[in-house]
N, C-alpha and C positions, 0 to 999 in steps of 0.2 A: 089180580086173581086173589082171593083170599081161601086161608088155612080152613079146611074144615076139620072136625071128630066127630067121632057117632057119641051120642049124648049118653049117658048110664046115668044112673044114682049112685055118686059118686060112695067109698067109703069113707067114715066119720072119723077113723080113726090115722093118725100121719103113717103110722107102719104100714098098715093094711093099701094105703094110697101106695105108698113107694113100692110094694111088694105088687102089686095090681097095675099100675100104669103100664111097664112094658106091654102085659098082657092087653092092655086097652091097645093102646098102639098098635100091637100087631093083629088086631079082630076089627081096627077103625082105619079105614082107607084115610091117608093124609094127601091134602092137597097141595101144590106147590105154596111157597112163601108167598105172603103182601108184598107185591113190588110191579115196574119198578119203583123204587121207589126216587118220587121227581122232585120232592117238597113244595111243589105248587098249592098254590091257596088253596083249590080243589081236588087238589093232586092225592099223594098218596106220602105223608111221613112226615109232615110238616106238623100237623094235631098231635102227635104223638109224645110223649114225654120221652126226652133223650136226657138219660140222666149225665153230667160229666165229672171225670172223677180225674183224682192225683194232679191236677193242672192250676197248684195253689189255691188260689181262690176260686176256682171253677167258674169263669164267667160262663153264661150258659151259652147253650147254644143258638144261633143264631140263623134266621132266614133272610137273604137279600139279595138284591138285585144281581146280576149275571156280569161281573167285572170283564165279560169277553165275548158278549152276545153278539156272534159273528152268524146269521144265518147259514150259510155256507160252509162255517168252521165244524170243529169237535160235538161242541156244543149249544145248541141256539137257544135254551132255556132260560124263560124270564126271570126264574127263581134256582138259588141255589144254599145250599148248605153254608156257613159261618163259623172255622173253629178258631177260637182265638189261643194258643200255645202260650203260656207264660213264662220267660225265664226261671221262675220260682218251680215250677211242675216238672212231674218226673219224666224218664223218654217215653214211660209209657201212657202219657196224658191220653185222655179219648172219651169217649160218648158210645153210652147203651143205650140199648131199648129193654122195656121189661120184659120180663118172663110172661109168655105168653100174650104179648100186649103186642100190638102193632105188625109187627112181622108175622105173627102167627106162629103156627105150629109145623114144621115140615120136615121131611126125611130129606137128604141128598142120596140123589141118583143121577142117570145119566144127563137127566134133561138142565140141572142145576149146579153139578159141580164145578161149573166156574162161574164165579162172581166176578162180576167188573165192576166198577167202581170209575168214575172221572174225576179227576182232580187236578185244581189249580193253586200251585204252589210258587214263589221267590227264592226256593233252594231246594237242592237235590235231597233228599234223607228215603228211608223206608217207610212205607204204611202198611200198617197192619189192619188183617180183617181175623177176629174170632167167632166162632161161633160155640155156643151154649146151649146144654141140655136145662130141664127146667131145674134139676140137682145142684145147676152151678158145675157141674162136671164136664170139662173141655179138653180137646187135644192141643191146645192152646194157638195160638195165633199164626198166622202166614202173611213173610214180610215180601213184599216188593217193592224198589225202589223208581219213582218217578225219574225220569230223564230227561224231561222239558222242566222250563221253568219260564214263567209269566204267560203261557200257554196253558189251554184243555188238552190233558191226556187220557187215555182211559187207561187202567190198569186190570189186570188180570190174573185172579187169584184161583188156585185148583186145588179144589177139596176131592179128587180124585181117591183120596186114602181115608174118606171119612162117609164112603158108600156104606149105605144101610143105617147109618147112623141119623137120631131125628134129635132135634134142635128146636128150641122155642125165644131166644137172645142173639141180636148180635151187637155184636164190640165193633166200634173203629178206629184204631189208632192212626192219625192222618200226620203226627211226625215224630215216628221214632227213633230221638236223640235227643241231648243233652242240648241245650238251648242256652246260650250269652243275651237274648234278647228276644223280644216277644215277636213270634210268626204268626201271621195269617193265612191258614191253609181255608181254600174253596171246597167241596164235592156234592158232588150230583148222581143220579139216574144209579144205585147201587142196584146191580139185580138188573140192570139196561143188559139190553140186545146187541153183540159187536155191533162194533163202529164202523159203517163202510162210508171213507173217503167221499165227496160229493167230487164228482169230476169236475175239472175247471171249463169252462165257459167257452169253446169253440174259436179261436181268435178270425176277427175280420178280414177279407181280403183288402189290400189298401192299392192305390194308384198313383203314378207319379210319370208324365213326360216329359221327357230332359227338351231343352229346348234349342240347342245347337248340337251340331252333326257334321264329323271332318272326316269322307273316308278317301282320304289320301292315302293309304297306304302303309304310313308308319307305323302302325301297331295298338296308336292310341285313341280310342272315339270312333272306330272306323265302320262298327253298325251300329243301327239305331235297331233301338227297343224299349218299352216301356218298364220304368222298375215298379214291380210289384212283388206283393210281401202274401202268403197264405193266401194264393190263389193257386187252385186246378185248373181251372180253365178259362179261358182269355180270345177277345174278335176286336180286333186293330186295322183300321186303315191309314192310309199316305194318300193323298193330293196332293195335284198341283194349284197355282192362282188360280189357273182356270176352272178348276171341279174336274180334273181328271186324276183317275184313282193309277199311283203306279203300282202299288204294295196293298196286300190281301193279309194280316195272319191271323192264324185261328186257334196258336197255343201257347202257353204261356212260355215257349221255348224258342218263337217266332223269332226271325230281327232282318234287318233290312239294310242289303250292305252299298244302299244308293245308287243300283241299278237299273235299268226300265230297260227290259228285255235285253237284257245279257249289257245293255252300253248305259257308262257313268250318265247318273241324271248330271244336268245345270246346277251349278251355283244357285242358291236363289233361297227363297221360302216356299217353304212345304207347310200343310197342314195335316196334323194326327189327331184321328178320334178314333178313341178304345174305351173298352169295358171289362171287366174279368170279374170272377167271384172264385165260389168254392161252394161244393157240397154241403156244408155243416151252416154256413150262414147265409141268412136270405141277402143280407146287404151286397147289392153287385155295384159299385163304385164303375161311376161313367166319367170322364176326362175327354176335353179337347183343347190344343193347342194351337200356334204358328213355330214350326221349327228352321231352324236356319243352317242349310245346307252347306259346309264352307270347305273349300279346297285349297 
């Protein structure tokens, strides 16, 4: 979505502007901020001049590939943000956008007071997010500290105290501290829509018939049943050599304590064929074996 203002003839002179602009502001409906912002080639903040300041040399900043492009994770994005942190640079190294350039122009209100931010970092520290009037005039920055490392987090910043206030710059500081050695911090999707969880994948019902079967009575082996793993529901039978069926079950709580009609079956081999599944997955695992009765 981008910033819009109602257009005027601007004043010529810098007093007359500074003394004038609130008033534009508040006679020119302001749209939300450019975002999110993804830095996809097509995307939204990649074109953009991000200036980086106090971080020695200031290597610039950088767009690249997604060190963690986990479809199913945090973040599946093929492009992501690049800051390189130099031991040389201060805690407060970081990367703007200009004044009224990229981001836009936008007030905080309900719909924006919190900013998220993703980030992939190799150590725990603060990030900071500021935002900037076009005077340069700030209530200065809001730190949160990441808690994963070598993972996508998202973090969550609340400008909750900076309603009605409008802004045309924002700051990021992506590691705020003192630095023995140069960090690699990642970010993405600034101005992104919470994060919800991708739920994990339904697990498969599985199948297994044991294939000997002792119910003597001692306590050990003494029914049969099929082991199965995330199944609800389950249809198992028992034969004999001949094709006669002694055992019926039809749940997955079924078992078979080697009887045919209240008296011990024979010694012998038995044949079991079963199937079971579950609700969640279409795969219904089918099993048939030769089991070995032994007394």
């Amino acid at each position: 979505m981008h910033a819009l203002v109602c257009l005027r003839d601007w004043p010529t002179t810098p007093m007359k502007k500074l003394f004038l602009y609130p008033l534009l502001l508040a006679a020119c409906p302001l749209v939300a901020q450019n975002g999110p912002i993804d830095f996809e080639p097509n995307g939204i903040g990649q074109a953009w001049f991000w200036k980086v300041f106090e971080d020695g040399s200031n290597p610039p900043l950088e767009f690249v590939a997604n060190p963690d492009p986990d479809p199913n994770g945090y973040n599946p994005s093929p492009t992501v943000a690049k800051f390189t942190a130099l031991p040389q640079g201060a805690p407060f190294a970081g990367c703007e956008t200009q004044h009224g350039a990229g981001v836009g122009t936008f007030t905080i209100d309900n719909s924006n007071k919190i900013i998220r931010v993703m980030v992939y970092k190799n150590t725990i520290s603060d990030v900071g997010v500021k935002l900037v009037r076009f005077d340069s005039w700030s209530l200065g920055e809001i730190k949160v500290a990441n808690t994963k490392i070598n993972e996508w987090e998202q973090l969550e910043f609340d400008f909750s105290d900076h309603f009605g206030l409008t802004y045309d710059q924002l700051v990021f500081f992506p590691d705020f501290r003192s630095r023995s050695q140069t960090e690699i911090i990642y970010f993405d999707n600034i101005f992104g829509e919470q994060y919800t969880p991708v739920p994990p994948a339904p697990d498969e019902a599985t199948l297994e018939l044991p294939t000997i079967f002792t119910p003597n009575g001692d306590g050990v082996n003494d029914v049969y049943a099929p082991k199965m793993t995330f199944a609800d529901w389950a249809e198992w039978e028992v034969f004999t050599r001949n094709g006669q069926r002694v055992f019926y079950g039809q749940t997955v709580d079924a078992t078979w304590d080697g009887t045919v009609n209240g008296r011990p079956a024979p010694a012998g081999v038995y044949f079991v064929r079963a199937r079971c599944g579950n609700a969640d997955t279409s795969p219904e695992p089918e099993a048939a074996t030769a089991v070995h009765l032994q007394r």
